[in-house]
C-alpha positions in Angstrom: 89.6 41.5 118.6 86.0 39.9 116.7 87.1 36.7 117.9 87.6 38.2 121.8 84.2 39.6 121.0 82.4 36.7 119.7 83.9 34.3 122.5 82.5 36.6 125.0 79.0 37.1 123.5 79.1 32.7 123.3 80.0 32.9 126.9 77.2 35.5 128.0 74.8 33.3 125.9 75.7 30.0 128.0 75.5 31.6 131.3 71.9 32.7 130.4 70.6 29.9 129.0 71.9 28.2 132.1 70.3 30.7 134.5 67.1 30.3 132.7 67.3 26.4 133.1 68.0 26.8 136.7 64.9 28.8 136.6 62.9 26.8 134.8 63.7 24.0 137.1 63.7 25.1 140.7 60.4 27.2 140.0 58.8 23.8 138.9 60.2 20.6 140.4 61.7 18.3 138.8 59.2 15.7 138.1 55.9 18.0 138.5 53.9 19.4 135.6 53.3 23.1 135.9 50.0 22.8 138.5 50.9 20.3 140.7 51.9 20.7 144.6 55.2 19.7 144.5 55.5 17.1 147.7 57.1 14.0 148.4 55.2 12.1 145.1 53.3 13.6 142.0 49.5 12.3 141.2 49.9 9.5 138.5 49.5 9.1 134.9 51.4 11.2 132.3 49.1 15.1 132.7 51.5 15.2 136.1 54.2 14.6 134.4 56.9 17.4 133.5 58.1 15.8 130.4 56.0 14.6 128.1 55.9 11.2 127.6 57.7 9.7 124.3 55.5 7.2 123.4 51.7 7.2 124.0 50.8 5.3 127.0 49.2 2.1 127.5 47.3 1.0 130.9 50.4 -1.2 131.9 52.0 2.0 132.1 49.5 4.0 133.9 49.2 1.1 136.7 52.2 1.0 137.3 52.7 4.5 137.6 49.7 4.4 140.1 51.5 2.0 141.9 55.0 3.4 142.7 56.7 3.8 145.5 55.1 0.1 146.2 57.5 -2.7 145.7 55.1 -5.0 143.7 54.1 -4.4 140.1 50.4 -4.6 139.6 48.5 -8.4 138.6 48.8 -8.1 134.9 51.9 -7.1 134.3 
């Protein structure tokens, strides 16, 4: 009967951590930091970002974040 008890308890903790990740997601967009219209593209560089980025960025990074959607990687890459 514990065991019952403790599998449904695991269960009820899943499905809320799953609703509150559902949440967390659809109230923010996916790739927007909290703040930012979400639209077809986010403002560049890595304070729009909803993840924080792993690594600190350089300016290769931030041009060619600037750049996207375009198909051509900026000069000094």
């Amino acid at each position: 009967m514990a065991l019952l008890k403790l599998a449904a308890l695991g269960a009820l903790g899943y499905a809320g951590y799953k609703y509150y990740e559902k949440q967390k997601i659809d109230r923010n967009g996916v790739a927007f930091a909290d703040g930012q219209a979400v639209g077809a593209h986010r403002d560049a560089g890595p304070e729009a970002m909803g993840d924080a980025p792993k690594r600190e960025w350089t300016k290769t990074d931030e041009e060619l974040d600037e750049s996207f959607p375009a198909s051509d990687p900026p000069a000094n890459y």
